[in-house]
N, C-alpha and C positions, 0 to 999 in steps of 0.2 A: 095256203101252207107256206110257213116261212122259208126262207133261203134253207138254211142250216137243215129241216127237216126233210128239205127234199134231196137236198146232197146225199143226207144219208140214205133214204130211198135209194137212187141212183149206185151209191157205194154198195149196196146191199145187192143191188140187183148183177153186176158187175162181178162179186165176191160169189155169190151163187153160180153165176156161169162160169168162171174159171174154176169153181169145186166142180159141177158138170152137173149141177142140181136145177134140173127144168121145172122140178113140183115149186121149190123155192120161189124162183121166178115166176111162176104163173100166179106165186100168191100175191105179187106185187104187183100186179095189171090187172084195170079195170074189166067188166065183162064183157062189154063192147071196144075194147080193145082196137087201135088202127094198127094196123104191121105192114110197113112200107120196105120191102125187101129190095136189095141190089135187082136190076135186072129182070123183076119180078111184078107181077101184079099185086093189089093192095087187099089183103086179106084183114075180116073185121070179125072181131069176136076172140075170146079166151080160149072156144072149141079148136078155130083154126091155128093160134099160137100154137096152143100144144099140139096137132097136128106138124107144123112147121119145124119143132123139137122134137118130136120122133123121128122125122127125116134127119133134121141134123145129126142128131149123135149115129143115126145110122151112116152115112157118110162122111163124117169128120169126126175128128178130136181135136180141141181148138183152146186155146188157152191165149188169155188178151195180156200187154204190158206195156207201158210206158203209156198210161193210161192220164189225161186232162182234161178234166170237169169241168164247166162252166155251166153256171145255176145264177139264172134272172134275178133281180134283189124279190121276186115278189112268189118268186117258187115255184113258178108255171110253166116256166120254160126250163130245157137244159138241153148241154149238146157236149158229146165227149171224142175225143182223137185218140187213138189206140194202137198198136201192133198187134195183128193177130198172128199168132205162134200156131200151124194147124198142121195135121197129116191127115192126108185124103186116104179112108179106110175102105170106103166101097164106092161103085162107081155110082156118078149121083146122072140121072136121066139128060141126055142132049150135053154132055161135059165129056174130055178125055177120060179114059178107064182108069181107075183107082188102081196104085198099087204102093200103096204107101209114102206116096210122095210126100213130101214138108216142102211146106211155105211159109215166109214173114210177109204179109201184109198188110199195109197200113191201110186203116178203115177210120169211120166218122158214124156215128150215132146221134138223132137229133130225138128229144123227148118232151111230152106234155104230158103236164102231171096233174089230176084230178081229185080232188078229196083227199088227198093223201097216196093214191097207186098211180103207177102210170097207165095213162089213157091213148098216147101215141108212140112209136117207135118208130122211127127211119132210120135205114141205114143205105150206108154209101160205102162202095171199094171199087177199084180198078176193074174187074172182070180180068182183062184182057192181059191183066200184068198175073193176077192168079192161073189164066189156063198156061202161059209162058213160063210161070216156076215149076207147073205141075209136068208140063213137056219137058221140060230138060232132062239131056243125062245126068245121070249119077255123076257127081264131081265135075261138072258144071259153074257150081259158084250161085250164088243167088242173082235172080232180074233185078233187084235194086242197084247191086253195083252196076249190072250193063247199064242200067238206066241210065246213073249217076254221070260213066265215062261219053256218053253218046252225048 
């Protein structure tokens, strides 16, 4: 698949999650699917993606920005760096309890593309800098600036 069609795959996929459309994206992913989750064991198949987006949208609302695609000249590779824009809505198992917290955090996606869908998905974030935003008081400030000043 050339460069340029896989971009757009990737753009597509990307454009789907920030609308909150999980049918979208699971049209774009092979059946055997790899999903390399932060933190997470590696879950294989389209059944468990979608599993894995019915948990999400039950515990987050998540919108990504400042978004940077890199796509192999040969279309088989890609890897993107993001901002996730989220509020924690319900409490998600072994995590602080949900009550609406917002967080910015910056994240990494790495992808293989097969036939035209994607066939692997890795992702990557801090944990540690997510449960830190989500503890903070109210008017607090955000973890990236503490980070920045430390």
């Amino acid at each position: 698949m050339p460069n340029k069609q896989s971009r757009f795959l990737i753009d597509t996929y990307f454009a789907a999650f920030n609308a909150g459309d999980t049918k979208k994206m699971e049209s774009l992913v092979t059946e055997d699917l790899i999903h390399d989750v932060n933190q997470g064991e590696r879950r294989i198949g389209k059944d468990k993606f979608w599993s894995f987006n019915v948990h999400m949208t039950r515990c987050y609302k998540e919108r990504l920005s400042d978004i940077v695609l890199f796509v192999n000249e040969e279309g088989t590779r890609a890897a993107a760096e993001f901002i996730v824009h989220g509020t924690y809505i319900n409490t998600d198992e072994g995590l602080p309890p949900a009550d609406g917290q917002t967080y910015d955090l910056p994240a990494g996606s790495f992808f293989e593309i097969r036939d035209g869908q994607i066939a692997r998905i890795t992702t990557y974030y801090n944990l540690q800098n997510w449960i830190d935003q989500v503890n903070r008081e109210p008017g607090e400030g955000s973890s990236d600036k503490a980070s920045e000043e430390a």
